[in-house]
C-alpha positions, 0 to 999 in steps of 0.5 A, a space after each residue: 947817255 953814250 953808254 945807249 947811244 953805243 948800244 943803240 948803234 950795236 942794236 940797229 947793226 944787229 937788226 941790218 944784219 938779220 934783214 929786218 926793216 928800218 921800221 922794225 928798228 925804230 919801233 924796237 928802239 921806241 919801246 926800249 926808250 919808253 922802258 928805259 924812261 920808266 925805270 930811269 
C-alpha cells in the first residue's frame, strides 16, 4: 500500500504543477483505485 500512496502523492504534485484543479485529481485518483481494485 505505500508503494500507491507514493505514487498517489507523485500524481497529485504532478496535476498541481500542470494548474489543474483538485477536482481534476481526485476523479483521476477515483477511477485509478476503481482500476486498481478490478484487477487486484
Amino acid at each position: 500500500m505505500a508503494d500507491f500512496e507514493a505514487l498517489l502523492y507523485r500524481f497529485k504534485r504532478n496535476i498541481s504543477i500542470l494548474g489543474r484543479s483538485k477536482s481534476t485529481f481526485e476523479n483521476y485518483a477515483r477511477h485509478v483505485d476503481a482500476i486498481a481494485l478490478h484487477y487486484g
